[in-house]
SEFIZA-3560 file (N, C-alpha, C; in Angstrom, 3 decimals):
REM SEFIZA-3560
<numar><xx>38.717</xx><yy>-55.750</yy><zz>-0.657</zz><atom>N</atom></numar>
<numar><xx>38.016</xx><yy>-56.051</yy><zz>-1.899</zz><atom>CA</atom></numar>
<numar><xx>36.987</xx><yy>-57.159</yy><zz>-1.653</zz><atom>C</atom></numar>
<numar><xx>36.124</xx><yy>-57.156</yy><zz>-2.184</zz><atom>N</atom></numar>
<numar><xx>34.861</xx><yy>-58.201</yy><zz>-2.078</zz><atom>CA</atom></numar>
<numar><xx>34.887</xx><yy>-58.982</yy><zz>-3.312</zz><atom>C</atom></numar>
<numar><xx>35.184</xx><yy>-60.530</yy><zz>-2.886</zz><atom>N</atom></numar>
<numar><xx>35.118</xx><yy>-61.545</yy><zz>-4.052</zz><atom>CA</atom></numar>
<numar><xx>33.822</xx><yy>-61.525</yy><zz>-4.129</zz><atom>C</atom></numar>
<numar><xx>32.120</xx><yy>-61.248</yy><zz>-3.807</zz><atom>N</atom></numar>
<numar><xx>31.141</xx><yy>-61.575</yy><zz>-3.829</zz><atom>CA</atom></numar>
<numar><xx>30.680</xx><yy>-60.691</yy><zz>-5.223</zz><atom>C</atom></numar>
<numar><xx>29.716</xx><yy>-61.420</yy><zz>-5.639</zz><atom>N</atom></numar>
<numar><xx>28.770</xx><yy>-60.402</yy><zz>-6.922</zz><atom>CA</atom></numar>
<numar><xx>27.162</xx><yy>-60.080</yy><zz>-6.121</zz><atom>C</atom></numar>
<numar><xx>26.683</xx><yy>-59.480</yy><zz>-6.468</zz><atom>N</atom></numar>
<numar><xx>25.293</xx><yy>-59.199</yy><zz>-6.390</zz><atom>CA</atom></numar>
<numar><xx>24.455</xx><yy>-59.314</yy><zz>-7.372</zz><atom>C</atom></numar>
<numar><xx>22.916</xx><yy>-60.368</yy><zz>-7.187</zz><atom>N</atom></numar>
<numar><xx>22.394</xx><yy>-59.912</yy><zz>-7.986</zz><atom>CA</atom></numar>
<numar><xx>21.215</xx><yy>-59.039</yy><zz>-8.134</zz><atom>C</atom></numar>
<numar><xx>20.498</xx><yy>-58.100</yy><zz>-8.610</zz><atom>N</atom></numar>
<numar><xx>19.510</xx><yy>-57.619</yy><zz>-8.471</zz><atom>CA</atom></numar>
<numar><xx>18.238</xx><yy>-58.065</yy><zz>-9.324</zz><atom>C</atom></numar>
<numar><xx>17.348</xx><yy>-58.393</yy><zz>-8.177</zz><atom>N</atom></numar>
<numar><xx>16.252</xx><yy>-59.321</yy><zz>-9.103</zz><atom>CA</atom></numar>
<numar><xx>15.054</xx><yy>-58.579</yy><zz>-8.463</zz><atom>C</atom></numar>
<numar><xx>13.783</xx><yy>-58.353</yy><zz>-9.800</zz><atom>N</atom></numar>
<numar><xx>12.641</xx><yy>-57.301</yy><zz>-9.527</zz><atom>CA</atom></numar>
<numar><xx>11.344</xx><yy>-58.172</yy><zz>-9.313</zz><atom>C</atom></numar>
<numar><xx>10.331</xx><yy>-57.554</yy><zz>-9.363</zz><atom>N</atom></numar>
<numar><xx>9.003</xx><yy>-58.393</yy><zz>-9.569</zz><atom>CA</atom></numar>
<numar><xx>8.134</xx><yy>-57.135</yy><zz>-9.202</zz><atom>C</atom></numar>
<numar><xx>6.909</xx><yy>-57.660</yy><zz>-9.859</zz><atom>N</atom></numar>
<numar><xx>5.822</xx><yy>-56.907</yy><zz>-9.376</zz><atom>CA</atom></numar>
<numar><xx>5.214</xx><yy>-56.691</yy><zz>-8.411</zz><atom>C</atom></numar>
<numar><xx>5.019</xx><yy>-55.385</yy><zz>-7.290</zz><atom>N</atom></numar>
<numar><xx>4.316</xx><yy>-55.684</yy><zz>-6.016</zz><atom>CA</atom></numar>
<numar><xx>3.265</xx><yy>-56.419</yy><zz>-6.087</zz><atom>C</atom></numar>
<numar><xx>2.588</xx><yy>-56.103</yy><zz>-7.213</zz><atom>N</atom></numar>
<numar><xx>1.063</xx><yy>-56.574</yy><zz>-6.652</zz><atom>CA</atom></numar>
<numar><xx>1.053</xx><yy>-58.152</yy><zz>-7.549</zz><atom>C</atom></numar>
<numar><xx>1.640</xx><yy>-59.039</yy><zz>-7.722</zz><atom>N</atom></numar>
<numar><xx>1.630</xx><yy>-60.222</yy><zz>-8.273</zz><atom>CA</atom></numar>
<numar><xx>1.700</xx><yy>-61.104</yy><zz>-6.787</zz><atom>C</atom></numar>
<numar><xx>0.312</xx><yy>-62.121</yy><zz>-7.265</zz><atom>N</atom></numar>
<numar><xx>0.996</xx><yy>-63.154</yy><zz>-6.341</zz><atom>CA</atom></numar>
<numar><xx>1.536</xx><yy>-64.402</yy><zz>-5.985</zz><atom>C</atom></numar>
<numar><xx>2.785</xx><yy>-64.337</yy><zz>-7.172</zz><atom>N</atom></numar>
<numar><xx>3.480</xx><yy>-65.731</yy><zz>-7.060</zz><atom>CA</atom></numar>
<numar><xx>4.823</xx><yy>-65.326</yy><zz>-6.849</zz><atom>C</atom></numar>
<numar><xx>4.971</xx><yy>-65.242</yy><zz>-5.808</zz><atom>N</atom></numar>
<numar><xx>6.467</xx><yy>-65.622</yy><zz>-4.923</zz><atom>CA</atom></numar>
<numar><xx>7.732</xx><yy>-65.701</yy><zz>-6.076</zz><atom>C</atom></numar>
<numar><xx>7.429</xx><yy>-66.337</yy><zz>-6.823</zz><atom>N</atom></numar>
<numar><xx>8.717</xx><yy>-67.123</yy><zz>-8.136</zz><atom>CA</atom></numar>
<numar><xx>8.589</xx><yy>-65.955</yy><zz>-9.076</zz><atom>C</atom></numar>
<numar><xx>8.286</xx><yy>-64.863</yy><zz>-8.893</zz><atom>N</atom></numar>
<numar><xx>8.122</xx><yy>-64.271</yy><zz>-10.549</zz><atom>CA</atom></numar>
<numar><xx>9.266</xx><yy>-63.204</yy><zz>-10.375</zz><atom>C</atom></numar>
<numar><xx>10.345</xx><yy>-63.323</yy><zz>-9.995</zz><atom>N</atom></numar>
<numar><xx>11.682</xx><yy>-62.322</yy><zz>-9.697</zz><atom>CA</atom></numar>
<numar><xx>12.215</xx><yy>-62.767</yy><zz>-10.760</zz><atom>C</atom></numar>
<numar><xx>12.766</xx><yy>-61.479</yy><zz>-11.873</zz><atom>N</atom></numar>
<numar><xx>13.443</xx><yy>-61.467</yy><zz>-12.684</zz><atom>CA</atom></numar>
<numar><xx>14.808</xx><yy>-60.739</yy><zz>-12.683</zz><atom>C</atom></numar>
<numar><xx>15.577</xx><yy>-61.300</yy><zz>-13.248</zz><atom>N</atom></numar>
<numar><xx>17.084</xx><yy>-60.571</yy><zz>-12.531</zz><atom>CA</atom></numar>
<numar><xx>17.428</xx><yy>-59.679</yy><zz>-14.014</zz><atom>C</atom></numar>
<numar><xx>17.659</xx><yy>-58.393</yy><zz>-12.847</zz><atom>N</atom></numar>
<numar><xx>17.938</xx><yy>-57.132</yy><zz>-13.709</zz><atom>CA</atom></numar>
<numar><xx>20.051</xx><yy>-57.107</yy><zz>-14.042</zz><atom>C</atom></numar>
<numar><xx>20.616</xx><yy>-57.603</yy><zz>-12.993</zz><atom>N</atom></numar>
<numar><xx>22.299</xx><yy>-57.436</yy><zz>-13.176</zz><atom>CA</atom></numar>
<numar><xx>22.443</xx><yy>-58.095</yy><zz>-12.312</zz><atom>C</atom></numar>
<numar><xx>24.039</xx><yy>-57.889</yy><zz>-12.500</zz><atom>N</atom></numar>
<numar><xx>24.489</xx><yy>-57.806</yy><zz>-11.289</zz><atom>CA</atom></numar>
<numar><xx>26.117</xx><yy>-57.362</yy><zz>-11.474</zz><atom>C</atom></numar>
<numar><xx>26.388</xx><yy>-57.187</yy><zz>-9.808</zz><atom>N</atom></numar>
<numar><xx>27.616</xx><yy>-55.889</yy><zz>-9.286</zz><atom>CA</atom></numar>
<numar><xx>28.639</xx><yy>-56.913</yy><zz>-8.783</zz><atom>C</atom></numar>
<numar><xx>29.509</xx><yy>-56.378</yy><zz>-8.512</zz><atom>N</atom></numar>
<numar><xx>30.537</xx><yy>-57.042</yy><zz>-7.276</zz><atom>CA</atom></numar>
<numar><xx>30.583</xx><yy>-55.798</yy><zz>-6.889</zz><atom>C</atom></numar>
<numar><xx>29.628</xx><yy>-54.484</yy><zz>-6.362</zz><atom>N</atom></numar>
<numar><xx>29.628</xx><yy>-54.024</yy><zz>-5.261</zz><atom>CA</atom></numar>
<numar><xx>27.711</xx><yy>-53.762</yy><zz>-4.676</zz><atom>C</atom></numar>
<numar><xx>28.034</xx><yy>-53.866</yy><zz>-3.077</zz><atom>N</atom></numar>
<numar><xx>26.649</xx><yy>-54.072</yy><zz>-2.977</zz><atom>CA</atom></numar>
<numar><xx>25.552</xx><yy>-52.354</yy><zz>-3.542</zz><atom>C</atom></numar>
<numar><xx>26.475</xx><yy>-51.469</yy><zz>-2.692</zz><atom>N</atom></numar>
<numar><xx>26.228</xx><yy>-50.238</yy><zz>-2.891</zz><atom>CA</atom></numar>
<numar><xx>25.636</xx><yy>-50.119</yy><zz>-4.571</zz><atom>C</atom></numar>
<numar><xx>26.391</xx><yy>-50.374</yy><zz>-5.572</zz><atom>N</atom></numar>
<numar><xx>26.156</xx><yy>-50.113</yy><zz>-6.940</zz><atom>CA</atom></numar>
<numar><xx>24.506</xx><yy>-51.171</yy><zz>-6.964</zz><atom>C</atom></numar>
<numar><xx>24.695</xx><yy>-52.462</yy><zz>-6.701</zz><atom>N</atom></numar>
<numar><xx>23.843</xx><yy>-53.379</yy><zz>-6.362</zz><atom>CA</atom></numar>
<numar><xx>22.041</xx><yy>-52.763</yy><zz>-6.219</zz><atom>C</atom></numar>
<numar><xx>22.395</xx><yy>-52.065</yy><zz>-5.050</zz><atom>N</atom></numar>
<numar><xx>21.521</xx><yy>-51.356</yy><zz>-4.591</zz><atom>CA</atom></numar>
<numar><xx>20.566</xx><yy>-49.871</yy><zz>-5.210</zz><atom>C</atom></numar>
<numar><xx>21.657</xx><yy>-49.610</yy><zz>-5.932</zz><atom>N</atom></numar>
<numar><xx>21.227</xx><yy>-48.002</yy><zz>-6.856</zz><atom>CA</atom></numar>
<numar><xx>20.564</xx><yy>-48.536</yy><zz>-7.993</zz><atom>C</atom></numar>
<numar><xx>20.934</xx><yy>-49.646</yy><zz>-8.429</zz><atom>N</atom></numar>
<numar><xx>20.259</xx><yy>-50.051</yy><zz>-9.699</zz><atom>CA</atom></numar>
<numar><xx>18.838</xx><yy>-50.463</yy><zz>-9.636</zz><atom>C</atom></numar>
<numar><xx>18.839</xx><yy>-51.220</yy><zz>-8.143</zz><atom>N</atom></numar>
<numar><xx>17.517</xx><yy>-51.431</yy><zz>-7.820</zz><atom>CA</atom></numar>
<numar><xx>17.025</xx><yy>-50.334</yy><zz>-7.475</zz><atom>C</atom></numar>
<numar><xx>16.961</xx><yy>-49.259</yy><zz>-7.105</zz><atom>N</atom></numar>
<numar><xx>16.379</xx><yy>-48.104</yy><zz>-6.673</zz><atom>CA</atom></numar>
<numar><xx>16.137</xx><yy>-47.678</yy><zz>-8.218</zz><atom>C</atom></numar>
<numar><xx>17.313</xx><yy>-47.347</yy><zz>-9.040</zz><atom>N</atom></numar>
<numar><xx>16.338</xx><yy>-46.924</yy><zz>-10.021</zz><atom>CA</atom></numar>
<numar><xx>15.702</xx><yy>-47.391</yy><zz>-10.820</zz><atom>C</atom></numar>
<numar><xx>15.608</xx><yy>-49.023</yy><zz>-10.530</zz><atom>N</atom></numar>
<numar><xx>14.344</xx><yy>-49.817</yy><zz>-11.579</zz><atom>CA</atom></numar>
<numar><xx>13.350</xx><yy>-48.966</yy><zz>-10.625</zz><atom>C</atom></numar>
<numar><xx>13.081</xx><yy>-49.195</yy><zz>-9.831</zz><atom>N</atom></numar>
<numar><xx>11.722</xx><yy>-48.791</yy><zz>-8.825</zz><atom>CA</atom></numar>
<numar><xx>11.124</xx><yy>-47.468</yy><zz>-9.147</zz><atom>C</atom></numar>
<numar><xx>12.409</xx><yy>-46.630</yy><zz>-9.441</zz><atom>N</atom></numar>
<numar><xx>11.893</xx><yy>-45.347</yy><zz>-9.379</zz><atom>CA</atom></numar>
<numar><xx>11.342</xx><yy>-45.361</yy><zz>-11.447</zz><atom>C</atom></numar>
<numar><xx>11.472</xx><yy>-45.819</yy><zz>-11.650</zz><atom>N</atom></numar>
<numar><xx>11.303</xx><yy>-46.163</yy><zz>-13.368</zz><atom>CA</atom></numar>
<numar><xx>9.853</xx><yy>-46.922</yy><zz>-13.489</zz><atom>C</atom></numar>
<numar><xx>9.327</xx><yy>-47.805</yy><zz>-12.108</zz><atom>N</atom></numar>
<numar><xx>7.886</xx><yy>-47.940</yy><zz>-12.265</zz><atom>CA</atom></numar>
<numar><xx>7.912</xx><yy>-48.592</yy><zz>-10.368</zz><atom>C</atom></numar>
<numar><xx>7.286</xx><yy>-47.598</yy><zz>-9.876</zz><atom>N</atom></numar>
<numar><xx>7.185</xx><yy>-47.026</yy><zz>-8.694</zz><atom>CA</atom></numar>
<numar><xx>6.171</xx><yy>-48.889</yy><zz>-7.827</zz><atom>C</atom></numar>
<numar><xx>5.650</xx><yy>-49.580</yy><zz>-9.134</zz><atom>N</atom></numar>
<numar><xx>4.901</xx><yy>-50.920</yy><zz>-8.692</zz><atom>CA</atom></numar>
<numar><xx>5.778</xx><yy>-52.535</yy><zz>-8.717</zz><atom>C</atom></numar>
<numar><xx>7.239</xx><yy>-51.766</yy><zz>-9.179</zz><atom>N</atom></numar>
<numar><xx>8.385</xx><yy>-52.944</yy><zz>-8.799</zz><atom>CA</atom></numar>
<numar><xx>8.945</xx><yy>-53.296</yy><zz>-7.223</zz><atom>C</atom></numar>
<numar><xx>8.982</xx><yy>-54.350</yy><zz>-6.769</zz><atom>N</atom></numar>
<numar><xx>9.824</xx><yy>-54.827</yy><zz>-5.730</zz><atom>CA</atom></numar>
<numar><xx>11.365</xx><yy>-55.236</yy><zz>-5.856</zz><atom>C</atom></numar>
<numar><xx>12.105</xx><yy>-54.617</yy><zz>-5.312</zz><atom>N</atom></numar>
<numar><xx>13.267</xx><yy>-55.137</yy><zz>-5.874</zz><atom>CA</atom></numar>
<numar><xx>13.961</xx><yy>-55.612</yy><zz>-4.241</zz><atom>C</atom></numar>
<numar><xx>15.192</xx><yy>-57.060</yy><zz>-4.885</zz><atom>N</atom></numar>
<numar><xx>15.805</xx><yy>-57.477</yy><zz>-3.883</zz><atom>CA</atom></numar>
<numar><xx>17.523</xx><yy>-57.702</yy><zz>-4.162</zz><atom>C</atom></numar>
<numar><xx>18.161</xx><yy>-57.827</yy><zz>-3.217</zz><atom>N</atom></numar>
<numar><xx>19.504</xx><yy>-57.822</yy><zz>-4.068</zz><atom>CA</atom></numar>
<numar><xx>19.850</xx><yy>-59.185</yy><zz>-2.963</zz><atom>C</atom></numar>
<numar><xx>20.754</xx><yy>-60.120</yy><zz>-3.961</zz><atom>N</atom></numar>
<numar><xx>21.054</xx><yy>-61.428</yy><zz>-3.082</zz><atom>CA</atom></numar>
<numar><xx>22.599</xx><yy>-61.601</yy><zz>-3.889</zz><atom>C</atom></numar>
<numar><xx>23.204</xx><yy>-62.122</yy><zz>-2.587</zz><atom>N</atom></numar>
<numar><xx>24.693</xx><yy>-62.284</yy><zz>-2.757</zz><atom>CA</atom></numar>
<numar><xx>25.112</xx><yy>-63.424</yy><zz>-3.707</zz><atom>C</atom></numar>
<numar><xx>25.860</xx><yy>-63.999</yy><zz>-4.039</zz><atom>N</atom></numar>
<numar><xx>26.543</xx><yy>-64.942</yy><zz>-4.997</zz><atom>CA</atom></numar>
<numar><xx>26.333</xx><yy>-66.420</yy><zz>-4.081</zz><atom>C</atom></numar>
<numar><xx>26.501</xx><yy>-65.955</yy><zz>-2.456</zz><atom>N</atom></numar>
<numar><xx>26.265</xx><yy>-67.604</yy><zz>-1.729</zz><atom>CA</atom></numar>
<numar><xx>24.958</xx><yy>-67.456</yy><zz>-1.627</zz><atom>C</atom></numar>
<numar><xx>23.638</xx><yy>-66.806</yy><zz>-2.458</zz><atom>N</atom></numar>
<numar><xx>21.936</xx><yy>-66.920</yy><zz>-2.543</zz><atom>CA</atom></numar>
<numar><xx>21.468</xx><yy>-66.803</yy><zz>-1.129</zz><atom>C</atom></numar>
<numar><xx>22.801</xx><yy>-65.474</yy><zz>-1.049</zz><atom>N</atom></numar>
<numar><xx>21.751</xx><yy>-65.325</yy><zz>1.005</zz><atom>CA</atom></numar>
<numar><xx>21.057</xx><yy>-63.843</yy><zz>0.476</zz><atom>C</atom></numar>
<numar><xx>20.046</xx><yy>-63.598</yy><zz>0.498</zz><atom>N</atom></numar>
<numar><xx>18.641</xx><yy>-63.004</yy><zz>0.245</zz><atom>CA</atom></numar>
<numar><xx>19.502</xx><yy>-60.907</yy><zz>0.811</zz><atom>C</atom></numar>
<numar><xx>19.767</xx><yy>-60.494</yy><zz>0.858</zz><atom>N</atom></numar>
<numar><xx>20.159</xx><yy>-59.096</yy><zz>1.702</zz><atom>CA</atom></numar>
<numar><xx>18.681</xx><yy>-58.571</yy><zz>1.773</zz><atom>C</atom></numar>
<numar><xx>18.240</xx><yy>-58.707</yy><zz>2.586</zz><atom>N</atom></numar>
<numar><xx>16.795</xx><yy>-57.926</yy><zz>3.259</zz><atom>CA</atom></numar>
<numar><xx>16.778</xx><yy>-56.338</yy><zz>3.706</zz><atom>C</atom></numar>
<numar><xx>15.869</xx><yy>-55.892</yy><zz>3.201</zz><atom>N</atom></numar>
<numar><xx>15.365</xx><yy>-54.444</yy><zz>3.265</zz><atom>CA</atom></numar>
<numar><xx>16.872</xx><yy>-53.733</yy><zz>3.021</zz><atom>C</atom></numar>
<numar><xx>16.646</xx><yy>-53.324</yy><zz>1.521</zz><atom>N</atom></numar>
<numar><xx>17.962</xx><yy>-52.979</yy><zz>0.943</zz><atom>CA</atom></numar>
<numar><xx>17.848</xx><yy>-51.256</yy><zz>1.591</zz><atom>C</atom></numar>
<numar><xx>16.899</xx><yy>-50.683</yy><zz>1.885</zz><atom>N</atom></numar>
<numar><xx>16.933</xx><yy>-49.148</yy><zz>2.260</zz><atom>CA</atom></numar>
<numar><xx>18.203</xx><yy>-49.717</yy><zz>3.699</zz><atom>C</atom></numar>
<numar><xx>17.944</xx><yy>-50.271</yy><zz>4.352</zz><atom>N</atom></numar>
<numar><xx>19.192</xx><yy>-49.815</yy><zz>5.712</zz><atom>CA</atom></numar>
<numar><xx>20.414</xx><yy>-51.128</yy><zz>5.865</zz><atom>C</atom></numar>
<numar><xx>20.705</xx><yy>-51.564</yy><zz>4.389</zz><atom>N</atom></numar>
<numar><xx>21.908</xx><yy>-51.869</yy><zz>4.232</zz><atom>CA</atom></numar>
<numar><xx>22.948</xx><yy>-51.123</yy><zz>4.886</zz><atom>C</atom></numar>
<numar><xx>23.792</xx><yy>-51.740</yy><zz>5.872</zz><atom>N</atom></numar>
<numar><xx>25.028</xx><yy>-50.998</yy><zz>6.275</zz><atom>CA</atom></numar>
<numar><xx>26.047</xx><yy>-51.839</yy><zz>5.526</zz><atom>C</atom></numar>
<numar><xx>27.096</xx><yy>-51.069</yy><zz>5.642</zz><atom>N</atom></numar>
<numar><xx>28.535</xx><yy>-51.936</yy><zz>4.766</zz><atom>CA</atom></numar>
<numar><xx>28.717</xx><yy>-52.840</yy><zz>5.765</zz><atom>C</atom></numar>
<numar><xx>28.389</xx><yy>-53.485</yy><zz>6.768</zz><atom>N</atom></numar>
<numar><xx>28.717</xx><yy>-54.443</yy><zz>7.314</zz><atom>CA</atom></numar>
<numar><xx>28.539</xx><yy>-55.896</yy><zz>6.619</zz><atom>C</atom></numar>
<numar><xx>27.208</xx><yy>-56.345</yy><zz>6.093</zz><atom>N</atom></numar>
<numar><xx>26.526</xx><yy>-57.006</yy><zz>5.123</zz><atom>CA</atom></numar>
<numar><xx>26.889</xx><yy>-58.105</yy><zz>6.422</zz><atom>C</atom></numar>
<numar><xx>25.965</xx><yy>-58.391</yy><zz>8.031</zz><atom>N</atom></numar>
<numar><xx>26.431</xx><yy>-58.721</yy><zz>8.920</zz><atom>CA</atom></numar>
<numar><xx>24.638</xx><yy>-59.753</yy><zz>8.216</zz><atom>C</atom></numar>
<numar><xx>24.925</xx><yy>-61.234</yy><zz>8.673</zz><atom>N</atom></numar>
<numar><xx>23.962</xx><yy>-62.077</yy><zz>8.823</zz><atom>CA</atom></numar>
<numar><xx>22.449</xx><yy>-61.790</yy><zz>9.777</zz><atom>C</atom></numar>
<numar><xx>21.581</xx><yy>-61.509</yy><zz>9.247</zz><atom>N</atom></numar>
<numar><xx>20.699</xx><yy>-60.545</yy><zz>10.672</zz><atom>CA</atom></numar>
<numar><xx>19.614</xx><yy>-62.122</yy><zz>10.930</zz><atom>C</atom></numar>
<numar><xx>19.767</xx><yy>-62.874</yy><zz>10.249</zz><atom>N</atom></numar>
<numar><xx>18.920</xx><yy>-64.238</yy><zz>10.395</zz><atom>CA</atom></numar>
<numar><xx>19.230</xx><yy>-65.326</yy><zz>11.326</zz><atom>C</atom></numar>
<numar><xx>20.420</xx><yy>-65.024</yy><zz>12.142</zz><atom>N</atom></numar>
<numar><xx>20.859</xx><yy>-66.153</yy><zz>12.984</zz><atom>CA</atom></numar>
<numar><xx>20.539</xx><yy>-64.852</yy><zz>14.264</zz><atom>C</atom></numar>
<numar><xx>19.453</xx><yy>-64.569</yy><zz>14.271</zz><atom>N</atom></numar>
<numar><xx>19.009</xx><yy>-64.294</yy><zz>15.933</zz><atom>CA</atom></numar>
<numar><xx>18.715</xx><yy>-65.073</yy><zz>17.241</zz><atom>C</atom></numar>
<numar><xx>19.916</xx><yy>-65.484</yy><zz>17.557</zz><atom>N</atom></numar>
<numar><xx>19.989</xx><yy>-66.803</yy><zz>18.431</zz><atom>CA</atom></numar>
<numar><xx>19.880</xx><yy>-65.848</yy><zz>20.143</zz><atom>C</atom></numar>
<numar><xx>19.848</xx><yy>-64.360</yy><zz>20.313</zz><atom>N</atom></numar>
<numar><xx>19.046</xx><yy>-63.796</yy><zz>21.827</zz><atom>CA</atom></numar>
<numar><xx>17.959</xx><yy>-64.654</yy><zz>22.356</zz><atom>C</atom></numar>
//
């Protein structure tokens, strides 16, 4: 079981201020996490969406999420 929540937060592609992510939910699963953001996107095809964990670590490029949810930012090779 995963004590973590997710949240899913959107913004406009073409805006350019960094800060303008608005949070749509959020899951305690990432998978569900992830569908919701897919279908804001698919609901206006000019949203960015990101999903970030409960400890505000960012989950990057939600298309090749594996269930591992493994840290890919400490590339210490």
């Amino acid at each position: 079981m995963d004590a973590l929540t997710y949240e899913v937060l959107v913004r406009p592609s073409n805006i350019a201020y960094a800060e303008h992510w608005k949070l749509v939910a959020d899951f305690t699963s990432i998978e569900d996490a992830v569908d919701c953001g897919r279908r804001e996107q698919q609901k206006n095809p000019r949203l960015e969406f990101k999903v970030c964990s409960s400890e505000n670590e960012t989950v990057e490029f939600v298309e090749a999420i594996d269930d591992g949810l493994q840290d890919e930012d400490e590339d210490e090779d």
